[in-house]
N, C-alpha and C positions, 0 to 999 in steps of 0.2 A: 338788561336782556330784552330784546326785540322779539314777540312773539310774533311770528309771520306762517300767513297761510299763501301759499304759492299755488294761481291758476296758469295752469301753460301748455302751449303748444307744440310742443316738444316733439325733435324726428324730423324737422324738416331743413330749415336752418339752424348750425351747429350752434347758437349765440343759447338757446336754451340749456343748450347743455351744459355750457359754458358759465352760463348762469346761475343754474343747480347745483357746480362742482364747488361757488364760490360761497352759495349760502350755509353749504355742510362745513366746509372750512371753516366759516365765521364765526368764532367764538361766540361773539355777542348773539348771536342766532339760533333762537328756537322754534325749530321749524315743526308745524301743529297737525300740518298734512299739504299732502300735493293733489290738487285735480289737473284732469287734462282735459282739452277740447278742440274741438273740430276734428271731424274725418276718424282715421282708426284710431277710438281714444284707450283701446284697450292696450294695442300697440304702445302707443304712444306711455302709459303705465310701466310698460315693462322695460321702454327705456331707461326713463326717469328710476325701477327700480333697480336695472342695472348698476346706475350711478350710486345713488344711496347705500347698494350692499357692497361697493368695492370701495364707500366709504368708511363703512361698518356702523352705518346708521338706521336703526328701524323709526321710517315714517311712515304712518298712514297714505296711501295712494290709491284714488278712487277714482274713474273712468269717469267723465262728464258727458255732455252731450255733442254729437256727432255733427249736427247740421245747424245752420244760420236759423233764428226765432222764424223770419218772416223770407228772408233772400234766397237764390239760388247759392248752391254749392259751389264755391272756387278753391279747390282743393288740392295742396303741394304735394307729389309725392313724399311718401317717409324713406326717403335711401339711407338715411341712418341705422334701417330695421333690417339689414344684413350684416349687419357685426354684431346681430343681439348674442348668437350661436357663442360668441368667444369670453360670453363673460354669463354667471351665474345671475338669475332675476327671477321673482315671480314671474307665476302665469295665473293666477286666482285674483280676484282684486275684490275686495267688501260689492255686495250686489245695492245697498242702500243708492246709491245715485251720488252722482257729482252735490247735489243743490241741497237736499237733504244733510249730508255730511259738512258741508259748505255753515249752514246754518247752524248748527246743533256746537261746531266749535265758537263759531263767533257769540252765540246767547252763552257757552260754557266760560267767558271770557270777555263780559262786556266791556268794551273803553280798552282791552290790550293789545287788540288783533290790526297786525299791518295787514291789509288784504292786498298783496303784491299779484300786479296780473300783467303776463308777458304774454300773452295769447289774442287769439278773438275774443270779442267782449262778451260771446256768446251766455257763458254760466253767470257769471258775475250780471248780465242786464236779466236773465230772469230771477236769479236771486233777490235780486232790488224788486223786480217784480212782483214776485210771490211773498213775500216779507216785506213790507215797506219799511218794520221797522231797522231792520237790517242795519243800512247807512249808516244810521243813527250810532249803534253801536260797534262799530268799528270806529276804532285809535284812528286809521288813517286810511286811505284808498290810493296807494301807488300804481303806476299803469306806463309800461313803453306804448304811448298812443298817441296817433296823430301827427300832423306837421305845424309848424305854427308859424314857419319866414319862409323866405324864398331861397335858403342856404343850402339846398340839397340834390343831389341830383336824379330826386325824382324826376322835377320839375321837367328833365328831358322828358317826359312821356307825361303823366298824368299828376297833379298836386295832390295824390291819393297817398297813406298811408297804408300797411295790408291788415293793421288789425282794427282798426278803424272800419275801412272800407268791408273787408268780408265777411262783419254781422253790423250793418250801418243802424238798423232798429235798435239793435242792443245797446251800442254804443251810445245813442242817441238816451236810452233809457239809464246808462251809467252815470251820463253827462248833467241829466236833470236830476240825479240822486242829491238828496240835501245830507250831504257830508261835512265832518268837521273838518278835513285835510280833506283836498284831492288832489295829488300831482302828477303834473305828468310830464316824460320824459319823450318826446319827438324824434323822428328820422331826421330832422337839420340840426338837431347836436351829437344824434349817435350816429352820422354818419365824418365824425368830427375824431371819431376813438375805433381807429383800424389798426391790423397789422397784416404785414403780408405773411404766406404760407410759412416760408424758410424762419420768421421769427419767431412764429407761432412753435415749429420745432425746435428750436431752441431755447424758448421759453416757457416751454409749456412740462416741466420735469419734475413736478408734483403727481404723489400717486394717484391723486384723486383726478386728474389729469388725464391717467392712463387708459380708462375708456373714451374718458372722452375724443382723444386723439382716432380712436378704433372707426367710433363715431364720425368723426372729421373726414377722414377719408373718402369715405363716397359723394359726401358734399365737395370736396375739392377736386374728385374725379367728375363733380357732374359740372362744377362751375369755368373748370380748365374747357371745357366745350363749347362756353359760351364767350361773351364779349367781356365778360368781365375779370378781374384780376385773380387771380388765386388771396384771396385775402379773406380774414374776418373780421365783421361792424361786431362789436360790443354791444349790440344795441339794448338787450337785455338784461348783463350785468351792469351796465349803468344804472339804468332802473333801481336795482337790487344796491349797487354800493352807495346812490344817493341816501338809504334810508339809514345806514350807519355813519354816514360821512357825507352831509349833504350840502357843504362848503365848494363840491367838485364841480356841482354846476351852480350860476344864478338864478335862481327862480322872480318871476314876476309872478304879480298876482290879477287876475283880470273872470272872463267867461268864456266860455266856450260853449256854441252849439254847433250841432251837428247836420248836416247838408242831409234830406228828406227829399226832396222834390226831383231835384235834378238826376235825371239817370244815370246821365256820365258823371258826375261829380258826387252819386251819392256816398256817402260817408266822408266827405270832407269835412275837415273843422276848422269850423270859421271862433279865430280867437280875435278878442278886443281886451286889448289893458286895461285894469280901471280898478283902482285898491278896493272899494270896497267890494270886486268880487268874490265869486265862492271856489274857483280853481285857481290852480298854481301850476305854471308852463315853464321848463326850463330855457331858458333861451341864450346861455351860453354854459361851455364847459370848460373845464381846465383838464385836458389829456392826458400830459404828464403825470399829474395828482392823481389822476383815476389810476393810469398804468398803473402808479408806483403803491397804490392803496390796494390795489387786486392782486397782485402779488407779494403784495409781505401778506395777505392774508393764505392765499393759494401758495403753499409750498411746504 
């Protein structure tokens, strides 16, 4: 049994939610509490407890912090947060703080805690900050973060990642945390596990599914607007099924820092291979196996 603490950003793009439907389903998963961050994190709470109570799961879910350590604000809207009205959710959430609760499970738990973070690095780099023991005792530090090849189609606009990039200090400060595990799952492999709209309706027929679908919506009415396909990156449940089944992707092992200097390029991560380093980057996936791993669990 996988004790995991989940930081996320949830409300903006559907992959979080998506994400959070797959860890309740997860047998092997004991989920210890949810934080959220960036922007409306109280919002953002009441999605994630949406999901949780049409699981019929009581998790702790705690409101993290709002704005980048050191950076300006780059902030997605939550159109997620009009279909809150059609499903039952808190509105009260523990007043302790994202960092404080953050802390208090992982010393309750030393050496078992996955500390799975699909979000900005925001909570997670001050936590290492104010704790340095912190690292230390967590099992492992999972993270959708970063780019690490040229396999994606950022690359059309900027080699930026968006959780990386919009708390670059933080990340910066995750990255130099001396962890026993740190892995991490890139936008050039999860942009590798899509589906389009029409499968997504067809496959998505698990009840735990059924907000999230509610949820989807506004996201596919706001992305049919733009250039992009009506479709969803996994980008997040990958993260999350690598740590039960982490055969789906390859991992190398090498380091990674994080881009400081450069304005346009800050938050970029500059990886280099090299065994004996301290991260672990995945740099290829197998699709099919994921698909087919995410749904015998979700259903």
């Amino acid at each position: 049994m996988e004790k995991i603490l989940l930081d996320t950003d949830i409300g903006g793009d559907i992959d979080d939610s998506v994400c959070l439907a797959y860890l309740l389903s997860q047998p092997e998963c004991e989920l210890k509490g949810i934080t959220t961050v960036y922007g409306p994190t109280v919002t953002k709470a009441k999605i994630a407890s949406a999901i949780c109570k049409a699981a019929g799961k009581d998790v702790p879910i705690v409101p993290g912090l709002r704005k980048p350590l050191m950076s300006e604000k780059n902030e997605h809207p939550l159109r997620q947060a009009v279909a809150l009205e059609k499903w039952p959710h808190d509105t009260v959430f523990p007043d302790q703080g994202a960092i404080p609760f953050m802390r208090d499970v992982i010393r309750k738990y030393p050496g078992e805690i996955t500390l799975l973070g699909i979000g900005t690095m925001t909570n997670i780099g001050l936590l290492f900050a104010t704790d340095p023991e912190i690292p230390s005792l967590l099992k492992q530090l999972v993270v959708m973060c970063g780019l690490y090849t040229d396999r994606t189609p950022r690359l059309e606009r900027l080699p930026l990642e968006w959780n990386a990039y919009s708390d670059p200090y933080a990340t910066a400060i995750v990255y130099k945390a001396p962890l026993k595990i740190c892995r991490s799952v890139g936008t050039d492999v999860t942009y590798r596990v899509i589906m389009n709209k029409n499968e997504v309706l067809k496959r998505f027929t698990a009840e735990i599914l059924k907000p999230v679908l509610d949820f989807a919506e506004p996201y596919f009415e706001h992305i049919a607007k733009t250039n992009y396909s009506n479709r969803i990156i996994f980008h997040d449940p990958l993260a999350a099924a690598v740590i039960f089944d982490p055969d789906i992707c390859v991992f190398k092992r090498g380091t990674v820092e994080i881009e400081l200097e450069s304005s346009r390029l800050k938050g970029f991560t500059h990886w280099k291979e090299d065994p004996d380093g301290i991260h672990e980057v995945a740099l290829e996936v197998d699709s099919n196996r994921f698909f087919e791993h995410y749904f015998s669990i979700v259903k």
